[in-house]
N, C-alpha and C positions, 0 to 999 in steps of 0.2 A: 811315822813320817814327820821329819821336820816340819814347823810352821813356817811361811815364807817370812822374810823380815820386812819389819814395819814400810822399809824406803820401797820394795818391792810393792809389796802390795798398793804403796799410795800413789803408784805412775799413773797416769794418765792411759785409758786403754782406748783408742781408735778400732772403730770396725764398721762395717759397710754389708752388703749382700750379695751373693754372688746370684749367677744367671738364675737357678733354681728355688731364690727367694732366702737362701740361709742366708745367718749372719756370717761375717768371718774377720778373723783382727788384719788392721792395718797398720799398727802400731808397732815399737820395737816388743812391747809385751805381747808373748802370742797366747791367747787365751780361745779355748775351743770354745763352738757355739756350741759345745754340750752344757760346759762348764757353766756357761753364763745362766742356763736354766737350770743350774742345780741347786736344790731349796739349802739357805744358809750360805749361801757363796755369797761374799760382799765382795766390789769392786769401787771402791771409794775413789772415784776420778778428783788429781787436784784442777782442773780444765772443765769447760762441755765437750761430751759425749759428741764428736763428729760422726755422724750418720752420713754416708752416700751411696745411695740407690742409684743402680744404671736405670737406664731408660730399658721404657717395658720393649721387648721385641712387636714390632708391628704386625700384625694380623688381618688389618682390612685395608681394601683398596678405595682410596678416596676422593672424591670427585670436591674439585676445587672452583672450576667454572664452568658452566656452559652458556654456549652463546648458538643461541637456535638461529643465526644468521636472518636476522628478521626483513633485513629488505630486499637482500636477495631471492626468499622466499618468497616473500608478497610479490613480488616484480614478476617471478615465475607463477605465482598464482592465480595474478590480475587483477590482486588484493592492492595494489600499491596506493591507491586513490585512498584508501579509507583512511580517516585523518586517528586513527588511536594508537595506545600506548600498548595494547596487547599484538601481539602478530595473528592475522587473518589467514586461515588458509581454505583452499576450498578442497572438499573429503573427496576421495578417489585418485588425487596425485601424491608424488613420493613428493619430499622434502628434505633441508639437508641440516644437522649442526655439528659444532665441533667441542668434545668433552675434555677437561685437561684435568689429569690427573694428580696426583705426589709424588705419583714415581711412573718408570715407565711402562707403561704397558703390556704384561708377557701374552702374545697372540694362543700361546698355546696349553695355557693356564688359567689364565682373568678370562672375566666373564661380563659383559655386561648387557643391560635390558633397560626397558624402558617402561613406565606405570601411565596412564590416561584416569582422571577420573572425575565423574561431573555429579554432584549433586551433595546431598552430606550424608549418602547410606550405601555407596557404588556399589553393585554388584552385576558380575560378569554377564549372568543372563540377561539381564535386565540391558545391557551394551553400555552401562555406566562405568564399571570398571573396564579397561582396556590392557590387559599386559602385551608389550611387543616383543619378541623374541627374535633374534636371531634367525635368519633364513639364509638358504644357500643358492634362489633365485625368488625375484619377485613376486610376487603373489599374481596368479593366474587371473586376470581380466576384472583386476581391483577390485576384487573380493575378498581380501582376509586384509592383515594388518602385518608388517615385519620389520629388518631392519638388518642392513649390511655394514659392512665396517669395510667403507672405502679406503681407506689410508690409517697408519701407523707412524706417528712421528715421533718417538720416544714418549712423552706423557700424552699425547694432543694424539685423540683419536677422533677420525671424519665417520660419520654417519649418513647414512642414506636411510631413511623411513617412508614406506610405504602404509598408507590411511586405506579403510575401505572406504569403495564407494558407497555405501549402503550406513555409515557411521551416523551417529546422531548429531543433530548440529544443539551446537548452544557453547558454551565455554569450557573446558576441559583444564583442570589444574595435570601440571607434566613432573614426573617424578625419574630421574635415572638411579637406576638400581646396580650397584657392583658386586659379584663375586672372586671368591680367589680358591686355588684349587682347593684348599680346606674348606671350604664349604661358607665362609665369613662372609656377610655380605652388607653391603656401605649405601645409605641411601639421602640423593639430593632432590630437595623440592625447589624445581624453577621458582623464581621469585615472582613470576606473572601470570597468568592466564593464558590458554592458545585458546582463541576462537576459530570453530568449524563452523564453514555454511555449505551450501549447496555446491555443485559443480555441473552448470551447462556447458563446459568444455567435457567432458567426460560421458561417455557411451556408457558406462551401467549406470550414471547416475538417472533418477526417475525424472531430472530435469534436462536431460540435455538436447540441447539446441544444436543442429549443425550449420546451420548459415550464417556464417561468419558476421552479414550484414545486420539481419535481425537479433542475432545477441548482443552487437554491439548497440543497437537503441532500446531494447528492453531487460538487457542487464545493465550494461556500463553508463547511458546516458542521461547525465542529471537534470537534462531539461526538458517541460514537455509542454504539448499545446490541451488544450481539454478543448470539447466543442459544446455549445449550447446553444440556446436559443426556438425558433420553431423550424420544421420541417418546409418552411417556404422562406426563414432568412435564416442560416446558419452563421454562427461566431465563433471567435474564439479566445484562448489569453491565454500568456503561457504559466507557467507553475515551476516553480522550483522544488523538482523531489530532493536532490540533496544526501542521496542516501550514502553518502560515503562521509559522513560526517559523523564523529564520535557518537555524539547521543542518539544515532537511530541503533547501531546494533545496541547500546546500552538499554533501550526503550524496548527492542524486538525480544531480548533475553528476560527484561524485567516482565514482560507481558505474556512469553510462556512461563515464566513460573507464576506468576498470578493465573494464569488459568487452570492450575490443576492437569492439566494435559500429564500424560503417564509417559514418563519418560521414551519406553519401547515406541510409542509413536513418535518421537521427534525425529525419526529418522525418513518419515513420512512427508512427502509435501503436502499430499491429499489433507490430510489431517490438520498441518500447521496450516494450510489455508483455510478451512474451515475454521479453527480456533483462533486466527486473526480476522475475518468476517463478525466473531460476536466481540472482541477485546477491542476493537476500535470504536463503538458506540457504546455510549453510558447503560443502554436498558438494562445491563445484567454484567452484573460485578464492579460498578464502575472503572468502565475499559477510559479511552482515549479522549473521546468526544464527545460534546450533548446536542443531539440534533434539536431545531426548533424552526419552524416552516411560521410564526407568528407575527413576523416584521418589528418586532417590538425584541431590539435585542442591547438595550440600554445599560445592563449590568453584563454585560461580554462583550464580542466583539462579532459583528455583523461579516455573515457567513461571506460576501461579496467581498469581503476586503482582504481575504487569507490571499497572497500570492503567493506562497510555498509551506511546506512540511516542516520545517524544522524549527520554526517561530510554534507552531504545536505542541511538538514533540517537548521541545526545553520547557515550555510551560508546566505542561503535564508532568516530566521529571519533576523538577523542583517545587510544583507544588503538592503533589501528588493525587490531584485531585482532577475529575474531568474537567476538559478545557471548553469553553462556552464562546461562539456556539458553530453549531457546523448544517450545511446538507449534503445536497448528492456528492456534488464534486466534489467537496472537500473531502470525505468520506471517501471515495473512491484513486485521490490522486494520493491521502497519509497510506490507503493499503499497496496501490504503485510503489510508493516511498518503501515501506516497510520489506515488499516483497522483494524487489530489485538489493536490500542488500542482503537479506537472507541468500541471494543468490537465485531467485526464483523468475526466470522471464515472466515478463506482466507486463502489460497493456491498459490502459484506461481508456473506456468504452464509452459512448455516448449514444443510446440509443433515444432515436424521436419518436413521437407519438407514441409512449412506452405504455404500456397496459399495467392496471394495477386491478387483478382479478380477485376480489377480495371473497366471493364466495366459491371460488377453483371451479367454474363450470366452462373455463375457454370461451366464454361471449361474457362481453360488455353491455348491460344492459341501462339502454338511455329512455327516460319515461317522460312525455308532456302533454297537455292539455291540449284539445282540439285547436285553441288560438297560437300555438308555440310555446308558449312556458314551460320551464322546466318544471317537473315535479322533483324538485329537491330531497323529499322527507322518503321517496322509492330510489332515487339515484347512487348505489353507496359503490358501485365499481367508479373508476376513475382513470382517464387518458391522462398520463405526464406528460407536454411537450416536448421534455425530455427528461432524460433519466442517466446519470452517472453511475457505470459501474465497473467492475475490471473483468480481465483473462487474464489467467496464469496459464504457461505452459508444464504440462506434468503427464507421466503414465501412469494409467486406469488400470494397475494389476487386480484390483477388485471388481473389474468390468470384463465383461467377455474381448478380445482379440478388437483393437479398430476404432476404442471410443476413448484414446488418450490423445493426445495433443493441448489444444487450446479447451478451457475450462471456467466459466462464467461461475464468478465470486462477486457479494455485495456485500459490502459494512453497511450499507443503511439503514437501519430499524425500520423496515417494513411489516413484516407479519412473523411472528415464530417458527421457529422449525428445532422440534426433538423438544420443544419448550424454552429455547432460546433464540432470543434475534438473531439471526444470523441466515449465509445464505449461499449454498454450494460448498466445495467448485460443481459445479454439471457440466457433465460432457457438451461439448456446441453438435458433435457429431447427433449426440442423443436427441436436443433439440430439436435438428434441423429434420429429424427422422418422424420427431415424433413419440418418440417411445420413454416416453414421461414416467415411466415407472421405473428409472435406471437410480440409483442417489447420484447425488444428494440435491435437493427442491429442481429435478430438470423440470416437473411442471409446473411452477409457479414461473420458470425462467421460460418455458413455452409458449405460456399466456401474457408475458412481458411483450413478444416480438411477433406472436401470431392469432393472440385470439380476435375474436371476431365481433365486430360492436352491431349491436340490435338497435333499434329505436322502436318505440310502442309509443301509441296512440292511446291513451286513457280517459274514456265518454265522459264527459258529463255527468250521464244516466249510471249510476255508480253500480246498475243490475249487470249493467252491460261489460264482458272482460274487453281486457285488453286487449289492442290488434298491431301487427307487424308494419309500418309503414317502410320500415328500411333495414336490409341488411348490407351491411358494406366487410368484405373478407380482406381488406386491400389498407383499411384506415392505420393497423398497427405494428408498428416495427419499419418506420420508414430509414432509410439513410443512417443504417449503422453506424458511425464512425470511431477514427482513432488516429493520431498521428501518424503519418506516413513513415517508411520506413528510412532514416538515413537524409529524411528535408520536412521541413516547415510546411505541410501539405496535407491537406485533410487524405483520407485514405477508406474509400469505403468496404465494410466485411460484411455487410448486408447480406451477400454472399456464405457465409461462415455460417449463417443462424437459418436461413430458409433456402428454401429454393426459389423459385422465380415466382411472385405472386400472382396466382390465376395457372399457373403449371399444373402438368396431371399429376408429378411430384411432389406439389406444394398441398394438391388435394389431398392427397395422399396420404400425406404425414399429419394432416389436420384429421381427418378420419380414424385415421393410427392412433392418435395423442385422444379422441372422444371413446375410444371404446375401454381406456383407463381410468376414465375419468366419471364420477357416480355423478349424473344431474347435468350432463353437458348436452345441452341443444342441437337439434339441426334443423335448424329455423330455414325456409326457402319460402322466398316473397316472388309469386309470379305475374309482375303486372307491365301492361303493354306502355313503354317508356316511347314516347314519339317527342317529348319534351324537354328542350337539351336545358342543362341549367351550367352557366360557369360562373364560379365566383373568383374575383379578382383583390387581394389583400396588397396594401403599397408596397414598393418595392422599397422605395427608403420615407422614413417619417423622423424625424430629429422629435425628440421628448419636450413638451410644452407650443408640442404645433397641430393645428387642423388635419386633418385626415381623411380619405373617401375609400369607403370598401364599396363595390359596385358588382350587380349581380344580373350576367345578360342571357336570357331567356329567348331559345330558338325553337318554333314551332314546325317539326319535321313533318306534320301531317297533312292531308290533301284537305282536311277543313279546319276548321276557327277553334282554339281553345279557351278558354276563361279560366286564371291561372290566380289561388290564393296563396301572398308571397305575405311572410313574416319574418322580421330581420331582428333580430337584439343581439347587446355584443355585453359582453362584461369584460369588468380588469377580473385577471387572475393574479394567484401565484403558479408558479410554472409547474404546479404541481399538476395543475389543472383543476384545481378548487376555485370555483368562480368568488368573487368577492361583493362586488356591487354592480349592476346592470346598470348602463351610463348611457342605450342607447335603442330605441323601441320604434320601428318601424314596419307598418304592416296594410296593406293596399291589396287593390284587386286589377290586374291586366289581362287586358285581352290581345290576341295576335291572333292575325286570318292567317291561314295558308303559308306558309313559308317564312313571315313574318320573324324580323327578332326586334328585342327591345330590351332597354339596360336602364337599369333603377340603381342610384347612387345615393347612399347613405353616407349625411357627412359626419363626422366624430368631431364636437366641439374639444377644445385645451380648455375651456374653462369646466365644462364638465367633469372630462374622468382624472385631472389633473388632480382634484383634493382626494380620488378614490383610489389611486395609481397605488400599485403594490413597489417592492424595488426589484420587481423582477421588469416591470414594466409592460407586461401582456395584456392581451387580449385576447377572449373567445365569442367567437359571431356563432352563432344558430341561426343559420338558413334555414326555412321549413317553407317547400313549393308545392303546391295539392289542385291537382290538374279535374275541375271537374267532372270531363266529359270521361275521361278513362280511370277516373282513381288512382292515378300516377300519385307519387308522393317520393318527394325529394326532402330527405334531412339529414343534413351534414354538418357539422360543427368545423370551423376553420381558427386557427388562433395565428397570434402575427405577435410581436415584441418590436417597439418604440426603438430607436436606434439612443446611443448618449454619445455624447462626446467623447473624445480617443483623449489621451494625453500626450502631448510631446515633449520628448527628451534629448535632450543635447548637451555637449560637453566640450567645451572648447580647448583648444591645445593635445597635445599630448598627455595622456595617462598612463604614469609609473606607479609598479607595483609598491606602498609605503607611504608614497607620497600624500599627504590629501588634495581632492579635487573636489571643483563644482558641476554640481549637473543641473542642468535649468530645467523644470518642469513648467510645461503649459497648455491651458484649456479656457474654454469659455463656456460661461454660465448661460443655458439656454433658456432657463425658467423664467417668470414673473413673480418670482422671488428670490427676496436674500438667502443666502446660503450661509445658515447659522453652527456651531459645533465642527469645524471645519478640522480634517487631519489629513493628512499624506502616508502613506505605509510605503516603504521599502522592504527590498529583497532581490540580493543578487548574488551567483554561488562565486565566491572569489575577489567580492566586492562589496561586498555586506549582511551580515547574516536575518539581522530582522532590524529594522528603525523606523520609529513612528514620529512624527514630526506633528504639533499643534501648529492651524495656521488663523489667520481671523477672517471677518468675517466675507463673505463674497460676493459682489453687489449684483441685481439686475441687468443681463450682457454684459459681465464685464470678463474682458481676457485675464485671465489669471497668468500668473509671472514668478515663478519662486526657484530660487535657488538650494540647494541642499549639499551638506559639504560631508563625502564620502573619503575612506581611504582603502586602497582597492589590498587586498591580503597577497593574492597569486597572480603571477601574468598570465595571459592567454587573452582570448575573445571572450569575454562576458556576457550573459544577459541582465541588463538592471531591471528591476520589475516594480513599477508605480500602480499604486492604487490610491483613489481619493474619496472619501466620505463626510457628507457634511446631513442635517436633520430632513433635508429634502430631497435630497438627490446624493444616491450610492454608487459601489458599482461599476463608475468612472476608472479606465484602466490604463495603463500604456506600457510597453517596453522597448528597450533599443540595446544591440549589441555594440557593447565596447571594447576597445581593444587596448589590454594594460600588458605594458612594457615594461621588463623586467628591469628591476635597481642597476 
């Protein structure tokens, strides 16, 4: 065979690839791609070699956007309030987004699904992985998970997704998955998070509420009142829960996973309530808060001065450390906060004259000395004048049929349970039955609102035991309260935890609750009562003034009694931990026949004023001891000092943007300066937390201060003022405002 000639061989050869990946000439030289791989073949280009390769044929179907339509969604979920960047949805309703593809759609070929996954190990059993498929009707009474394909628009395909109600809440990263009939399949990771919470709109969920009215104040309403004080003057102030504001679901999701909680129970309310009862006080793991009952709160901030949640919350994010310092209420109105956005109806409860039954026998045992004194060093149970703590609404599927509903939870670091602080939920039904052996602590929460206080007489003659002077079944669990439903109005559930005090019902369930309980008394004192005793505590006392408790004694019998009365009062803290006794009064009366007579003990201001706690209380021990019959009257009565309100006003018009002044004002009641002097604010839509230094605050003198706010959202506002200075705390006020949109 001829050899080609020199000009031949030095063209220029052009080739490219066809569909199958061979090469093939494009050039006027046509050279086989055998050729080109045959060893010893030269092809000396006087040019570069032009290579072009087609494009590969396309194989997968690709997802370019999705837009999970996040306010339409929220808007339909009743998420819309929640100020975040993630979309909220509540589990057990469909939702809707729309997928755009690269090309269009073939309905009867492409395939696509959807990935859920939460944690960084998902797996299906576990409800951390989620795959959604395809269904051809809804899923039967929101129990599984699916997803229809509403619409077909050339690339833009609508979807309808159905969530169980039974799904775990916490944040869920979202993946859509595509197939093509070859089997190839294309996958996008949304760029954000979807947060699940609870669903009280929804009938399988464990939380749902049907009364329109009460889920809108215990799920959706960010304002609330707390009640305090004693059982003969109740008070109150409002609190800002706040819960639709970013950092509380960032804070509720940061604090189940610090707690270890296992994933398969988040889908649990029972569960997440009890794991948010220990993660809000510091005793164990360092959760939220540091409670401290000491008055001495100089390196934090004095528990009286918190007027909302979220001045907390942001603390605790950003620093990461428990936030100092807190008690009941406080305590009770962050887990309100907390619950209400998980989706969890909750209530903040305020129980008076609360029991703290520290050795679980359902009586309160009170010990003193023949003259009235207390014996301190045998006293270790304890009456709270009051006590903050919450209900959650949830179903008991772990309780027999009847004892779900409302469910008593406490953040306060009271007594352990399972080895950690913590406390419920308990059934109220269980409670109010009795049947103290349901979980979780219903008999610690029994003895909270029904046990029974003793008083013993301890001789002298230390041969001689102790004796029964008085049993009272009626002292504990007075005037349940909670914000009313829908207004500004105490609401009493008194009702919800007992029966009628002194009912053969109420007997009933205390007899119920003693026969589970190892070491519980049934102390009964039978002595002939002819001698009436009432005692009278002020009805108003301004702080830094004179006072009279007065005690009138009525002799029902047909002859003369000789009546030994002893009076002492101390300051407390509202714990009911007596502090210093400021006040000892004790004498001998006689009354003939039908006779009554009233002995008035007056309470100096220069006295208990240097012993004053900032709760501002008082506890009297009455002790009457009737000679002629061995009547014996001992009752403990406690009362709380009234302080000054704050007033707030605001002049003109307020627009949302704009800044504005609000005038705050009060008068100083004391016989002292008011040194270390601050203002707190707090208002949802008008401020989120601001602290303001003010100086010093003279002897009577009306206080006068301006504060210059700018309000974020229109609507009716509540502003929320607190004032603390080295002597006087505590000081509170608020006023609804109404800011007008730009």
């Amino acid at each position: 065979m001829p050899r080609s000639s020199s000009r031949t061989r030095n063209k220029p050869v052009r080739f490219g690839y066809n569909a199958d990946g061979e090469p093939y000439p494009t050039g006027s030289q046509q050279v086989s791609a055998r050729a080109l791989r045959q060893p010893g073949r030269r092809v000396v280009p006087e040019e570069p070699v032009i290579i072009e390769k087609p494009p590969k044929k396309e194989k997968q179907l690709k997802v370019l956007q999705l837009d999970v339509l996040m306010e339409k969604n929220m808007e339909a979920h009743h998420t819309d309030e929640y100020e975040t960047e993630e979309m909220v949805l509540r589990r057990g309703r469909s939702f809707d987004m729309e997928v755009t593809l690269h090309r269009d759609f073939m309905k009867d070929s492409d395939k696509i699904s959807l990935e859920f996954r939460m944690g960084g190990r998902p797996i299906i059993s576990h409800g951390t992985r989620v795959p959604v498929y395809a269904v051809d009707a809804p899923p039967k009474d929101n129990l599984d998970w699916g997803l229809q394909i509403t619409s077909i628009e050339g690339s833009k395909v609508c979807l309808t997704v159905y969530s169980s109600a039974d799904s775990l809440i916490g944040p869920y990263k979202l993946e859509v998955n595509t197939a093509t009939e070859s089997g190839i399949e294309f996958e996008f990771e949304h760029p954000t998070e979807v947060f699940m919470i609870f669903n009280p709109w929804c009938k399988q969920d464990g939380v749902y509420m049907a009364d329109v009215a009460k889920r809108d104040e215990y799920v959706m309403n960010e304002t609330n009142l707390v009640y305090e004080g004693t059982r003969y003057k109740i008070g109150n102030f409002p609190w800002y829960q706040g819960q639709f504001e970013d950092v509380v679901l960032e804070c509720a999701f940061h604090l189940l996973k610090k707690s270890g909680l296992a994933y398969r129970h988040r889908r649990n309310p029972v569960m997440i309530a009890r794991t948010m009862s220990a993660l809000l006080n510091s005793q164990d793991e360092d959760g939220v808060l540091v409670g401290s009952w000491s008055g001495d709160y100089a390196d934090g901030v004095d528990p009286s001065l918190w007027t909302g949640s979220i001045a907390i919350l942001k603390k605790y994010m950003e620093t990461g450390k428990p936030v100092e310092y807190a008690q009941c209420w406080v305590f009770g109105s962050l887990f309100t906060t907390i619950m209400r956005a998980l989706g969890v109806p909750t209530r903040t409860v305020t129980n008076f004259e609360s029991a703290h039954d520290t050795d679980s026998n359902l009586t309160l045992d009170y010990h003193y000395d023949e003259d009235g004194n207390a014996l301190d060093n045998l006293n270790e149970d304890t009456i709270w004048n009051f006590h903050v703590w919450n209900d959650s609404w949830m179903a008991r599927p772990d309780l027999p049929e009847g004892y779900g509903g409302w469910q008593a939870v406490d953040a306060t670091p009271q007594e352990t349970s399972s080895g950690v602080f913590q406390m419920g939920p308990a059934s109220l039904t269980a409670i109010k039955k009795g049947h103290v052996y349901f979980d979780y602590d219903t008999k610690f929460a029994f003895a909270e609102v029904n046990a029974e206080t003793v008083t013993w007489i301890v001789p002298k003659d230390s041969r001689k035991p102790p004796t029964v002077s008085w049993v009272d079944p009626n002292e504990v669990g007075i005037k349940i309260s909670t914000k009313a439903v829908g207004k500004d109005e105490r609401h009493d559930i008194t009702g919800d935890y007992k029966f009628r005090e002194g009912s053969n019902l109420e007997r009933i369930a205390v007899y119920t609750a003693s026969k589970y309980v190892e070491g519980a008394k049934n102390v009964i004192k039978d002595v002939k009562q002819d001698v009436e005793f009432k005692v009278k505590l002020p009805e108003y006392a301004m702080i830094g003034t004179d006072f009279n408790v007065t005690v009138n004694m009525t002799n029902n019998a047909t002859s003369s009694r000789k009546i030994y009365l002893a009076v002492n009062g101390s300051t407390i803290y509202y714990t009911g931990i007596k502090k210093t006794r400021v006040v000892e009064r004790k004498k001998y009366v006689n009354l003939d026949a039908g006779e009554s007579k009233t002995v008035s003990i007056k309470c100096d201001a220069d006295d208990y004023l240097p012993e004053l706690t900032e709760f501002a209380g008082f506890s009297f021990f009455v002790m009457g001891k009737v000679s002629e019959t061995k009547q014996v009257i001992s009752r403990q009565f406690a009362t709380v000092l009234d302080k000054p309100d704050i007033t707030i006003t605001a002049e003109g018009d307020i627009t949302a943007g704009t800044p504005f002044y609000a005038k705050v004002s009060f008068t100083n009641p004391l016989p002292y300066t008011l040194n270390n002097c601050q203002f707190l604010v707090e208002g949802p839509g008008i401020e989120s937390y601001k602290e303001e230094k003010f100086r010093n605050v003279m002897v009577g003198e009306k206080v006068e201060h301006k504060i210059k706010l700018t309000p974020k959202k229109p609507g009716t506002r509540t502003l929320m003022v607190s004032f603390k200075s080295n002597k006087l705390a505590g000081v509170r006020g608020s006023a609804d405002l109404v800011v007008l949109a730009a």
